[in-house]
DOSELUM-482139 format. One record per residue: z, y negated, x negated of N, C-alpha, C in turn; residue number from 0; residue in one letter. Coordinates in steps of 0.05 Angstrom, whole numbers, plus 5000, padded with zeros to 4 digits. Layout:
DOSELUM-482139
{{Z, Y, X}, {Z, Y, X}, {Z, Y, X}, NUM, "a"},
...
end
This chain:
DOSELUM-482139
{{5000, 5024, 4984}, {5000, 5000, 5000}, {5000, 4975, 4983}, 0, "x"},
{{5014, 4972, 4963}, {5020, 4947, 4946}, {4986, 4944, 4933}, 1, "x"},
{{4975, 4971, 4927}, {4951, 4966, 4917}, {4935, 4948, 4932}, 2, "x"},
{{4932, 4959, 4954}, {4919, 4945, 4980}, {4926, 4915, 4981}, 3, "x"},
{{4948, 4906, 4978}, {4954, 4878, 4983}, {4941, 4861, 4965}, 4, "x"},
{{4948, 4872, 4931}, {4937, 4867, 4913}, {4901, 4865, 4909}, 5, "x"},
{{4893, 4875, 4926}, {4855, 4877, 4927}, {4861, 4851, 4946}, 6, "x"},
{{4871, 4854, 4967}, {4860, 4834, 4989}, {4869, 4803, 4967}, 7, "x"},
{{4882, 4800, 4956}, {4891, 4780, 4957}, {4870, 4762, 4931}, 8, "x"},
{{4869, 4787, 4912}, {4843, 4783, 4890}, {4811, 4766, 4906}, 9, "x"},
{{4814, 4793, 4924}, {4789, 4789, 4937}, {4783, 4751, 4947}, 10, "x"},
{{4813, 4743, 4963}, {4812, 4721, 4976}, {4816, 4703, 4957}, 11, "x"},
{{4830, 4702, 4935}, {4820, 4690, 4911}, {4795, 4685, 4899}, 12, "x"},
{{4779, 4700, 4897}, {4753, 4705, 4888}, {4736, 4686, 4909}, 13, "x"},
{{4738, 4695, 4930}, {4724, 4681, 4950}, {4737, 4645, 4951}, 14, "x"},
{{4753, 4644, 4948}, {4759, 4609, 4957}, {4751, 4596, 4925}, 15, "x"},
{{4752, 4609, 4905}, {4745, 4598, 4880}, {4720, 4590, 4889}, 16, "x"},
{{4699, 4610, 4901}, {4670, 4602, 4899}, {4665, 4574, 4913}, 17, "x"},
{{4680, 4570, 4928}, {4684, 4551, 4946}, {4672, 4522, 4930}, 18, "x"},
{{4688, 4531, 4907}, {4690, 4510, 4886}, {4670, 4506, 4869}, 19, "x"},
{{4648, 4506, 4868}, {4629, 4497, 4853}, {4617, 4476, 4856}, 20, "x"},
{{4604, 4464, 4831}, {4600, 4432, 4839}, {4575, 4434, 4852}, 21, "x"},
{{4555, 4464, 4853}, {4526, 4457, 4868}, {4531, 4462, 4893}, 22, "x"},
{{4517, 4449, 4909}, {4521, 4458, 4932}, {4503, 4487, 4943}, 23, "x"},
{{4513, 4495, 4958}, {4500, 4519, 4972}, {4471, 4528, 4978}, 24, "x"},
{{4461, 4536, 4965}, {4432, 4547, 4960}, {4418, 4538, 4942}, 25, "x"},
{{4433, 4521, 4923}, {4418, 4504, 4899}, {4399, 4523, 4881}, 26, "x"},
{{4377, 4512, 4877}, {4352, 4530, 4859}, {4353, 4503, 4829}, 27, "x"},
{{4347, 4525, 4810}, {4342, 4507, 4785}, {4317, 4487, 4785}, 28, "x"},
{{4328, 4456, 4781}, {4311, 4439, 4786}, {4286, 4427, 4761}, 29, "x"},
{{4260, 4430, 4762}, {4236, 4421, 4750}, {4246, 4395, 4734}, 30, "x"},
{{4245, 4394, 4714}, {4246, 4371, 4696}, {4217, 4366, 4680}, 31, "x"},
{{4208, 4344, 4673}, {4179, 4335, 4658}, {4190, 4318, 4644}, 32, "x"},
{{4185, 4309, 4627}, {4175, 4285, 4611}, {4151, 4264, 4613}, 33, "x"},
{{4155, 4245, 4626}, {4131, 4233, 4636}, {4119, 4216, 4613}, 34, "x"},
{{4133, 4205, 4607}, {4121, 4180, 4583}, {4144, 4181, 4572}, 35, "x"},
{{4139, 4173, 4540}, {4166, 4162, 4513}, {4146, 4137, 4502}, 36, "x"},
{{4158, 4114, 4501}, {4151, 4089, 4480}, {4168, 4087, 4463}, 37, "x"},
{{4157, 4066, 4444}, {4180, 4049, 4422}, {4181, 4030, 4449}, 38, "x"},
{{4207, 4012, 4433}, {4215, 3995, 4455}, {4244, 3987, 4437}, 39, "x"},
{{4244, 3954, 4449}, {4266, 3936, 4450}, {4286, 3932, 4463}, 40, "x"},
{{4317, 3942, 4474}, {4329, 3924, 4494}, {4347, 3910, 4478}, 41, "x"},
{{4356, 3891, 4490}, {4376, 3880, 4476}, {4377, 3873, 4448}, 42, "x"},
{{4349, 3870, 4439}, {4343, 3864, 4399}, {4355, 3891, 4391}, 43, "x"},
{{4355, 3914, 4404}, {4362, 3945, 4395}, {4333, 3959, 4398}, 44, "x"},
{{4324, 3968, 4371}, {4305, 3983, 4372}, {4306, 4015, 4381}, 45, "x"},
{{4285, 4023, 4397}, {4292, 4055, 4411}, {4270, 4060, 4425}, 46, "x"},
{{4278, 4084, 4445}, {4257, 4096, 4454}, {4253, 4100, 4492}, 47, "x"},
{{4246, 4092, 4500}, {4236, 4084, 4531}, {4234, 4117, 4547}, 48, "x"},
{{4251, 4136, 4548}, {4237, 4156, 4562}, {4240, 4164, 4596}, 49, "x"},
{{4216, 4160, 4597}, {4213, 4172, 4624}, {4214, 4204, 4634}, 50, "x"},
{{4231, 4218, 4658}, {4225, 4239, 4658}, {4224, 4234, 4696}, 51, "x"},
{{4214, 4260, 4708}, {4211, 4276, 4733}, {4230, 4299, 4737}, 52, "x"},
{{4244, 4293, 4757}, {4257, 4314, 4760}, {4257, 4315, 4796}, 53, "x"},
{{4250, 4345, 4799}, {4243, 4356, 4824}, {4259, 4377, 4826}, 54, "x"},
{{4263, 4385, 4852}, {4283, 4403, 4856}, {4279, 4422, 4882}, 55, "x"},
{{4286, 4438, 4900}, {4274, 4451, 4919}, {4296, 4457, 4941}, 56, "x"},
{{4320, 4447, 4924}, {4337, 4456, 4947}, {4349, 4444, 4964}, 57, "x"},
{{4366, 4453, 4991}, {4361, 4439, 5013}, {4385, 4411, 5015}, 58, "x"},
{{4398, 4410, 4987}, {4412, 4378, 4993}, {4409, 4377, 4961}, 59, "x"},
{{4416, 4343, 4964}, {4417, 4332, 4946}, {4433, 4343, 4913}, 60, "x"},
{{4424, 4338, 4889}, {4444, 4348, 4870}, {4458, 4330, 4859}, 61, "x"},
{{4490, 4335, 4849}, {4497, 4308, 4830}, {4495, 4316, 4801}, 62, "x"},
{{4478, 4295, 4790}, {4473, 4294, 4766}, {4499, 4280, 4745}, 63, "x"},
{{4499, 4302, 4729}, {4534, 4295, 4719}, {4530, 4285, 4694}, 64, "x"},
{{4511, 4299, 4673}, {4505, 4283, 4647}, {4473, 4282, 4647}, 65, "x"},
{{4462, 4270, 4628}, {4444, 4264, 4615}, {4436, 4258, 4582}, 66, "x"},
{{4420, 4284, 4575}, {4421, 4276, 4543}, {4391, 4283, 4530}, 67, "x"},
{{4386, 4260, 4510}, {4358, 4251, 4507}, {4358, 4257, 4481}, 68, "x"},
{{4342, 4272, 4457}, {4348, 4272, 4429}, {4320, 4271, 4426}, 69, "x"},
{{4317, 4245, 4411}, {4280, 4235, 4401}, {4282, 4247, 4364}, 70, "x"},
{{4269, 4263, 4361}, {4267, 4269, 4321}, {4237, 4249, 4317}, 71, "x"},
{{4234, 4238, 4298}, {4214, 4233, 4288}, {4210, 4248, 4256}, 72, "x"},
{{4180, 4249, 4243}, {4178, 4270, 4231}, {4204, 4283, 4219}, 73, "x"},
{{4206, 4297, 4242}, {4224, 4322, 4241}, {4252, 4313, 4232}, 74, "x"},
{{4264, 4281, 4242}, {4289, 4281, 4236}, {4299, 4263, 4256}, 75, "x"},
{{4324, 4276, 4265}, {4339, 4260, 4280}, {4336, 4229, 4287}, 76, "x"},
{{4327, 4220, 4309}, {4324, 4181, 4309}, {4344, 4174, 4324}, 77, "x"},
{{4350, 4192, 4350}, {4368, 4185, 4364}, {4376, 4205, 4387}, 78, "x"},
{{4400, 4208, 4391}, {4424, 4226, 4401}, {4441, 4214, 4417}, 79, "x"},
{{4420, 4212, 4449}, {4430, 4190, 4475}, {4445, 4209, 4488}, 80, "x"},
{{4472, 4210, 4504}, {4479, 4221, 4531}, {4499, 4196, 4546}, 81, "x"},
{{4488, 4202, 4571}, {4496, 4181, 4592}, {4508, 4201, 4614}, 82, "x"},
{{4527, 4196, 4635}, {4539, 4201, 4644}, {4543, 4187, 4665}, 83, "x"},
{{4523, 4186, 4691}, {4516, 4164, 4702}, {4545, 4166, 4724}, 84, "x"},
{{4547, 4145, 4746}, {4567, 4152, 4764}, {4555, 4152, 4792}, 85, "x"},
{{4561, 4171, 4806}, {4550, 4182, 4837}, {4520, 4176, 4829}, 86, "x"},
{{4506, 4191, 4821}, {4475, 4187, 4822}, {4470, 4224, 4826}, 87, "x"},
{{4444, 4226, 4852}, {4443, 4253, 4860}, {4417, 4250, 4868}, 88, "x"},
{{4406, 4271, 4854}, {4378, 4277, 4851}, {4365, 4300, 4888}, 89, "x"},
{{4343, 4271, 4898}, {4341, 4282, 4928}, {4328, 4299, 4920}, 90, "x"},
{{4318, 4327, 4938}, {4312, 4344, 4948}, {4284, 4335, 4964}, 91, "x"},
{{4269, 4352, 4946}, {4236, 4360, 4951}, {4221, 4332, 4946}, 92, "x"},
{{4229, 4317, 4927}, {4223, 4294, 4922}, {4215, 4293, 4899}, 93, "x"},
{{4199, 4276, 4887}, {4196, 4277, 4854}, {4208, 4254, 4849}, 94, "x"},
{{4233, 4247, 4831}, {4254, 4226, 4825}, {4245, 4224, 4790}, 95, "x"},
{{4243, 4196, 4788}, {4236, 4186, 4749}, {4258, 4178, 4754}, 96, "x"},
{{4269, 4176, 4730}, {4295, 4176, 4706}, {4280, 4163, 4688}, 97, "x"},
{{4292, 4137, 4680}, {4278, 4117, 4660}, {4305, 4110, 4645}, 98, "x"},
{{4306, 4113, 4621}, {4331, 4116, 4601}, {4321, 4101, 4580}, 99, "x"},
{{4336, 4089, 4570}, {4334, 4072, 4537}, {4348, 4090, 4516}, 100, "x"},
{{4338, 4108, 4503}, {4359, 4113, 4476}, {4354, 4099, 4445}, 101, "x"},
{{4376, 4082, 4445}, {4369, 4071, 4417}, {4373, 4090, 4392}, 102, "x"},
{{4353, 4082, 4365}, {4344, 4094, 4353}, {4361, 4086, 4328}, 103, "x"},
{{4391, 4102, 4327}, {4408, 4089, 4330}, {4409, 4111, 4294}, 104, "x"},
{{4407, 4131, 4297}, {4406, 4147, 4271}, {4383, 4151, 4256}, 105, "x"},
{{4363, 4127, 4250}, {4354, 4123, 4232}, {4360, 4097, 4211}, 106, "x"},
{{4358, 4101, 4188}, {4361, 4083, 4160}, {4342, 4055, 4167}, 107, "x"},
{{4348, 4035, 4156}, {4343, 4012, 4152}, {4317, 4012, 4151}, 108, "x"},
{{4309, 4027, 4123}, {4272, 4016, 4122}, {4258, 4036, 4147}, 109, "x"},
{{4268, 4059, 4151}, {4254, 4069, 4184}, {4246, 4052, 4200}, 110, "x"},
{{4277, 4041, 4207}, {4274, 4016, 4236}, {4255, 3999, 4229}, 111, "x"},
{{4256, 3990, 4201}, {4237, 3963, 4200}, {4209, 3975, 4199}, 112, "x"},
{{4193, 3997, 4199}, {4176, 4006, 4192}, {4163, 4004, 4231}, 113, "x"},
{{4193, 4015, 4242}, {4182, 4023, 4271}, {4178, 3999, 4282}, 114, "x"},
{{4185, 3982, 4275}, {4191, 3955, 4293}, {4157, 3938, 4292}, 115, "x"},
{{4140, 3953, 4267}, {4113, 3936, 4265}, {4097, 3935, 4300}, 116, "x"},
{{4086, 3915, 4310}, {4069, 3912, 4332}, {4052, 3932, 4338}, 117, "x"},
{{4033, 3946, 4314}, {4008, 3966, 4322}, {4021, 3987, 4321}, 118, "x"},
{{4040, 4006, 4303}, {4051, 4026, 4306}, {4052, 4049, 4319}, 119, "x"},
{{4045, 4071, 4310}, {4045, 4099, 4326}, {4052, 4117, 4311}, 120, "x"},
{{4067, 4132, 4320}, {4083, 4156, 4298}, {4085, 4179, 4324}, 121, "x"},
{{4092, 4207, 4306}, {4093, 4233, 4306}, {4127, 4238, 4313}, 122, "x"},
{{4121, 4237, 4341}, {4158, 4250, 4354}, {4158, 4274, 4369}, 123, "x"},
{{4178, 4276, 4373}, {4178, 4300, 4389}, {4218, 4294, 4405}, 124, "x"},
{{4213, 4298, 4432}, {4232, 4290, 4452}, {4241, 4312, 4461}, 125, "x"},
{{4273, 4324, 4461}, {4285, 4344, 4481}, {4303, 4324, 4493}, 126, "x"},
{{4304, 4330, 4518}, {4321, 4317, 4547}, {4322, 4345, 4558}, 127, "x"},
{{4357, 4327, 4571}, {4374, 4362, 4588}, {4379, 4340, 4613}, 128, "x"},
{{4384, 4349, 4634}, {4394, 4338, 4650}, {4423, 4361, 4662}, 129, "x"},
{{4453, 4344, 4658}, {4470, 4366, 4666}, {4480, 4376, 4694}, 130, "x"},
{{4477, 4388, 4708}, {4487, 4391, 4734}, {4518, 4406, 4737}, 131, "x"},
{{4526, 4418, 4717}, {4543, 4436, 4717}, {4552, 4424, 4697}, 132, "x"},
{{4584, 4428, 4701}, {4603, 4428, 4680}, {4591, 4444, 4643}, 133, "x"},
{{4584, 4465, 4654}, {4584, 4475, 4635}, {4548, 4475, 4618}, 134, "x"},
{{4558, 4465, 4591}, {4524, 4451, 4579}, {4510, 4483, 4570}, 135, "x"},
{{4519, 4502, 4570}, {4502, 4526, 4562}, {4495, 4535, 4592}, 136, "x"},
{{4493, 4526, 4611}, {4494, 4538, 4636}, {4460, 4542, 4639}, 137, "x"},
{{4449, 4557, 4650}, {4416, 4558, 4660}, {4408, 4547, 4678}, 138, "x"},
{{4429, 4533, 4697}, {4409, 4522, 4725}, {4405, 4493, 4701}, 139, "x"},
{{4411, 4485, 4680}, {4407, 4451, 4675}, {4382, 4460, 4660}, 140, "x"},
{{4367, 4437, 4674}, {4336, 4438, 4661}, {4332, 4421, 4634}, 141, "x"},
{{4314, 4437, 4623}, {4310, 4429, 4595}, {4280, 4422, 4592}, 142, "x"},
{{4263, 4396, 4577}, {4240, 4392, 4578}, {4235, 4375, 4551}, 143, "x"},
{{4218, 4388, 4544}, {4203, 4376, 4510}, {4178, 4355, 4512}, 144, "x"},
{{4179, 4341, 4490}, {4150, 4328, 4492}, {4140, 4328, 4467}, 145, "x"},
{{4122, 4336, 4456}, {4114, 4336, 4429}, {4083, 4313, 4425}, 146, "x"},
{{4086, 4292, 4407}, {4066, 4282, 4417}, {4063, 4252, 4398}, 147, "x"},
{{4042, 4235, 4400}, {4039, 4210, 4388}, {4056, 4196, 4403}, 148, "x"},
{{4073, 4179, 4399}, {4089, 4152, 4419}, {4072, 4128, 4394}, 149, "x"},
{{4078, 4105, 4414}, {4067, 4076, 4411}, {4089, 4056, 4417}, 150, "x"},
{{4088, 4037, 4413}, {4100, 4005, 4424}, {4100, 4005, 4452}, 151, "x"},
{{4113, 4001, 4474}, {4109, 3995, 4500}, {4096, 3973, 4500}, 152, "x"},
{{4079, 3964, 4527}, {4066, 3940, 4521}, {4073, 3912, 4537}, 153, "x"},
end
C-alpha cells in the first residue's frame, strides 16, 4: 500500500512540474534566417546591423528570453552581443525581423580603423541563437549562420 501512495504522489508530482514550462502548449521549434548583416555606426560605436526572421508554427505566441549574435571576421571573433529583451513574444504564423546592433566591440584598434573606411567590404561570417528556454543547450532554440561579403549600410 505505502508503495501505491508513493507512485501516486511521484506521478502527481511529475504531472504539475510539466505544468511548468516556459513554452506554452504545443510549441514546435521556431524557423530562424538571417536576413541581412552591415557595417554600421550607432552612437560613434562601430558594429554590425543584423537582421534576422524568425517564424514559428505554433498556436500562441512565444517569449523570447535571450538573444545572442557572434559576428567573426576572417575567422576571428569581432563581436559577442546577447540581449535579453523584456516581454517581447514572437507571434505565431507570422514572419517577425529582429533588427539588433552588435558592436564590434572585440576587435583591436587598427581593425576598427580599417572597418570604419566608406567603400569597405570584408569576409564575415554571423551565428545568432534566439533563446526560448532557460536552458542554452536546449533544441527547440533556433540557430542560424550567415557566411558571406558584408558592406557599409547605406
Amino acid at each position: 500500500m505505502l508503495k501505491y501512495i508513493c507512485f501516486l504522489c511521484c506521478a502527481a508530482a511529475l504531472w504539475l512540474l510539466q505544468g511548468c514550462s516556459s513554452l506554452p502548449d504545443g510549441a514546435r521549434k521556431p524557423e530562424l534566417t538571417v536576413q541581412s548583416v552591415e557595417l554600421g555606426t550607432k552612437e560613434q560605436q562601430l558594429g554590425f546591423y543584423v537582421s534576422l526572421i524568425c517564424h514559428h508554427r505554433s498556436p500562441e505566441p512565444l517569449p523570447l528570453e535571450a538573444v545572442q549574435i557572434r559576428v567573426f571576421v576572417n575567422g576571428r571573433l569581432a563581436s559577442d552581443y546577447r540581449e535579453e529583451p523584456k516581454k517581447v513574444s514572437i507571434r505565431p504564423r507570422q514572419d517577425v525581423v529582429l533588427t539588433y546592433f552588435a558592436p564590434a566591440d572585440k576587435l583591436g584598434a587598427l581593425a576598427r580603423s580599417s572597418l570604419s573606411a566608406p567603400m569597405v567590404s570584408i569576409q564575415a561570417e554571423v551565428l545568432s541563437t534566439l533563446y526560448f528556454e532557460d536552458e542554452e543547450k536546449s533544441a527547440f532554440n533556433p540557430t542560424a549562420t550567415y557566411k558571406g561579403v558584408i558592406s557599409r549600410a547605406r
